[in-house]
C-alpha positions as CSV (number, residue, x, y, z in Angstrom):
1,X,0.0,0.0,0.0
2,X,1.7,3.5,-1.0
3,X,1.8,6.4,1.2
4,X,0.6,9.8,0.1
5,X,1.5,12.7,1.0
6,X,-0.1,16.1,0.1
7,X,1.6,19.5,0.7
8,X,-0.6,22.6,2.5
9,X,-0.7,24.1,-1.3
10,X,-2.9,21.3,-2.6
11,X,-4.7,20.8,0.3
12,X,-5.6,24.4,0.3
13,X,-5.5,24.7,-3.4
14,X,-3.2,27.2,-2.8
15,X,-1.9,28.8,-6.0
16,X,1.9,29.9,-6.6
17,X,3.1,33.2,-5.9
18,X,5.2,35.7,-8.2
19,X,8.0,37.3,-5.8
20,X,7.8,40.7,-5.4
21,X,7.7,43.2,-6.2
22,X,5.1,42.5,-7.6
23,X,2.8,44.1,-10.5
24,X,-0.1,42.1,-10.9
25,X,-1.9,40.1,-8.8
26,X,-1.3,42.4,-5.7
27,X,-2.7,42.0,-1.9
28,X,-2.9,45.5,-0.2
29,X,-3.6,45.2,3.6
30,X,-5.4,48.4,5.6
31,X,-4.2,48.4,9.0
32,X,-7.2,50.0,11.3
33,X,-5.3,49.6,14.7
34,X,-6.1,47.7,17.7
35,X,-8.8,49.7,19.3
36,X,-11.2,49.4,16.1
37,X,-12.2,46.0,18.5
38,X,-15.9,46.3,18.0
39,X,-16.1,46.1,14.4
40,X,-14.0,42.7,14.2
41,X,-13.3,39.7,16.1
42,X,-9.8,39.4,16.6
43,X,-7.3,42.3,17.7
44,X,-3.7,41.9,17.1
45,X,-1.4,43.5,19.4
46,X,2.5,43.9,18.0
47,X,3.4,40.2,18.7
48,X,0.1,39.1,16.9
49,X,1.3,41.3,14.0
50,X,4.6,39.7,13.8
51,X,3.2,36.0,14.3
52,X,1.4,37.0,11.3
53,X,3.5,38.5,9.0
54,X,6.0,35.6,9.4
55,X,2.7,33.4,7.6
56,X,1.3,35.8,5.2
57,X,4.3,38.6,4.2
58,X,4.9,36.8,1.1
59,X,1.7,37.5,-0.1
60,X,1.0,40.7,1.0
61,X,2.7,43.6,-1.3
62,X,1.2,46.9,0.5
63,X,-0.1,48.3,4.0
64,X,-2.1,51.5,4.4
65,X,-2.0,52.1,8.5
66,X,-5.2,54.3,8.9
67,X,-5.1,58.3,10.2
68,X,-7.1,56.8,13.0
69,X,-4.5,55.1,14.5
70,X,-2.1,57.5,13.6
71,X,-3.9,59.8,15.6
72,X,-4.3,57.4,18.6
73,X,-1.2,56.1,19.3
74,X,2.3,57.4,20.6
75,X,4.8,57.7,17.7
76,X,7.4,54.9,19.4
77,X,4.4,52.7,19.1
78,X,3.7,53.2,15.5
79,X,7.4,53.0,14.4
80,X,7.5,50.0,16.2
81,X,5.0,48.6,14.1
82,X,6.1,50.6,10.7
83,X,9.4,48.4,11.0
84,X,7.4,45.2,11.6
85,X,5.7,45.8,8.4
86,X,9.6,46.7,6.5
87,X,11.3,44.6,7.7
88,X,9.4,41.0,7.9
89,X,6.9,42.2,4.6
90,X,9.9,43.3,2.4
91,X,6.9,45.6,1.7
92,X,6.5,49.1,0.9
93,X,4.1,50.5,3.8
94,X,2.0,53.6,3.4
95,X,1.1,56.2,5.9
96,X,-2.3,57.9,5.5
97,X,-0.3,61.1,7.6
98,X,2.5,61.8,10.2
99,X,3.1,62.9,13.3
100,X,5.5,65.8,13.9
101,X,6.4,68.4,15.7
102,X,7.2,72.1,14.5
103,X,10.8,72.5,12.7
104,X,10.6,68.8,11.4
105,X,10.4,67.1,7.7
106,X,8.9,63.8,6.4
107,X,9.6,62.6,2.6
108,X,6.6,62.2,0.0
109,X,7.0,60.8,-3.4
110,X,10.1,62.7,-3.8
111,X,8.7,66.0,-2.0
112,X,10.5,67.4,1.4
113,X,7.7,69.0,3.7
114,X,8.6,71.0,6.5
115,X,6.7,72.2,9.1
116,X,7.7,76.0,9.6
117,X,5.8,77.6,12.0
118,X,3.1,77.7,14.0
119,X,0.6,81.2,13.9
120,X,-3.1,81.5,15.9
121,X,-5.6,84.1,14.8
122,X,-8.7,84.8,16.3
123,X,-11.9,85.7,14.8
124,X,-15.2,86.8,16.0
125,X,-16.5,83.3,16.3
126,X,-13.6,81.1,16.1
127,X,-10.1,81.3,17.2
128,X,-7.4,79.2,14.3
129,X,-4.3,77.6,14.3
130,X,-2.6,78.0,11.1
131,X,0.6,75.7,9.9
132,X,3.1,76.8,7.7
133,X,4.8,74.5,5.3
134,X,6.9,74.5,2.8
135,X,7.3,72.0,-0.1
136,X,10.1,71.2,-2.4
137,X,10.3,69.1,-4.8
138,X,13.6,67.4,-6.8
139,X,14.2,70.6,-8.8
140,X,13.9,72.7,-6.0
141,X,11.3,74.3,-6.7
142,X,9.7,75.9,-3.4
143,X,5.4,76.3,-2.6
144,X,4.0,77.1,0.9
145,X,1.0,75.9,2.0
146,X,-1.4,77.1,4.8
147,X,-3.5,74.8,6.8
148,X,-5.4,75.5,9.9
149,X,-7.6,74.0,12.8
150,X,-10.3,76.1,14.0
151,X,-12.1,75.9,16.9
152,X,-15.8,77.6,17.1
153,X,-16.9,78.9,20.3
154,X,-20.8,78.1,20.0
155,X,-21.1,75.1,19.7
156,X,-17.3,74.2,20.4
157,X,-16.1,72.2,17.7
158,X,-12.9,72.0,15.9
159,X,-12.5,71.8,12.2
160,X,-9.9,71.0,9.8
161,X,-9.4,73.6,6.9
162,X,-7.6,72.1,3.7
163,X,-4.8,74.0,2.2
164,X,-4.8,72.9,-1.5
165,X,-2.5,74.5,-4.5
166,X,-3.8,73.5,-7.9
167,X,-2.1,73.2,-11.1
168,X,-2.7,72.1,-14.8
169,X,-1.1,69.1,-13.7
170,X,-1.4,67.9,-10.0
171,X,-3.3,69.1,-6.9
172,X,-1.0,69.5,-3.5
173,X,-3.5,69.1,-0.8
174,X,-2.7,69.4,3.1
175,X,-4.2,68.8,6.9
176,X,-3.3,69.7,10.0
177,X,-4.8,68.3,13.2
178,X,-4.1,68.1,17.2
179,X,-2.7,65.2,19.1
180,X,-4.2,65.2,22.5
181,X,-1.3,66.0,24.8
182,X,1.2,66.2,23.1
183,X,3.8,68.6,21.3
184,X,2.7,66.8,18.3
185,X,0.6,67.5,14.9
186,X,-0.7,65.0,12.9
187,X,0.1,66.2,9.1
188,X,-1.9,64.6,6.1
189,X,-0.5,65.0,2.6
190,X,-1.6,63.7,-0.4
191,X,-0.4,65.2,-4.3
192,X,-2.9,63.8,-6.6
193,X,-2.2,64.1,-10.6
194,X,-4.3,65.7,-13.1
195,X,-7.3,66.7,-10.6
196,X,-8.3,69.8,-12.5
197,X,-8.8,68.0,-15.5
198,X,-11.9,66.5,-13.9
199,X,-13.7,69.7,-14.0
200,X,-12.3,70.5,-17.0
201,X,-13.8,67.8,-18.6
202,X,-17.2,68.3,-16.7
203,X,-17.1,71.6,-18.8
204,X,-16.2,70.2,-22.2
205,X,-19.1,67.9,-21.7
206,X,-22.1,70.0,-21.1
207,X,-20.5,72.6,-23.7
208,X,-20.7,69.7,-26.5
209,X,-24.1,68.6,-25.2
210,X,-25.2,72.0,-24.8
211,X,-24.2,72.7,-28.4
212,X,-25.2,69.3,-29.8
213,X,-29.1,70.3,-28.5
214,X,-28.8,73.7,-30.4
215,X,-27.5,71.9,-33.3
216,X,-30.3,69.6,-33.3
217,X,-33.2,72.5,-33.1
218,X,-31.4,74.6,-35.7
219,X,-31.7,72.1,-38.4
220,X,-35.1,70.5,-37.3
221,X,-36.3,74.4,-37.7
């Protein structure tokens, strides 16, 4: 009588793998944080994650960590786990924002943002925190942008006010927000390409319809 013997692939049906990097056929993970408990039923700590990672990195090619865990958790803790993710995934890892303090710098797709300086202004209803920062690209080439957090005296609530520079060919678009105690703002970022050309668009679309309707009356007339 002859043994058989299955691996875990064909007992899972487990297809093979490309290595990475990889350009088709990706797995992104979102990392929500620990304390998003009562949406799921398992919470992994940082020795969870690593347990993990060790069984699944090879087949996972990209990790968003969400703002609300940026926001929630001390910066030793999330380097901690930003290193888990670089070091066992072989991954690249993507930040939805930072936390930093006032005079420091973070790298985005080949952009260096500094946080200047911090200004308040107060208004007849609300009082604002403004941020300055300045970005520079590869070719040097310097824009500052202003975001600010205001806070409204009836009812108090604070807001976040975009600061967003706009170009034929990419939108630079910046948050600031507060870090409960602690000398720390939490900085969001994001450069998206070619946003302008959605409205553009929008425009070339009800100008041809526009004119196709006129078109149409004009000959049935």
């Amino acid at each position: 009588m002859s043994k058989t013997t299955n691996s875990i692939s064909k007992v899972f049906d487990l297809n093979a793998i490309k290595p990475k990097p990889r350009t088709k056929s990706q797995l992104w993970l979102k990392d929500v944080g620990f304390d998003e408990g009562p949406w799921y039923r398992e919470r992994m700590g940082l020795r969870e994650l690593e347990d993990f990672l060790e069984v699944a990195g090879n087949r996972i090619d990209h990790v968003k960590i969400a703002t609300m865990q940026v926001l929630g958790h001390p910066k030793e803790w999330l380097e901690r786990k930003n290193d888990l993710y670089k070091n066992i995934l072989s991954c690249r890892d993507f930040l939805d924002s930072k936390n930093i303090k006032v005079g420091e710098s973070f790298i985005s797709k080949n952009e260096k943002i500094t946080f200047e300086e911090v200004k308040t202004n107060e208004k007849k209803n609300y009082s604002s925190i403004i941020g300055t920062f300045e970005v520079k690209n590869k070719n040097n080439k310097i824009i500052k942008l202003y975001p600010e957090i205001r806070i409204y005296n009836q009812p108090v609530i604070a807001t976040s006010e975009a600061a967003i520079k706009t170009t034929l060919f990419k939108d630079r678009f910046i948050t600031i927000n507060l870090i409960k105690d602690e000398q720390l703002f939490n900085v969001r970022y994001q450069n998206k390409p070619f946003m302008i050309w959605i409205w553009i668009s929008t425009l070339i679309i009800i100008f041809g319809g526009t004119f196709a309707v006129f078109s149409k009356k004009k000959n049935y007339s």
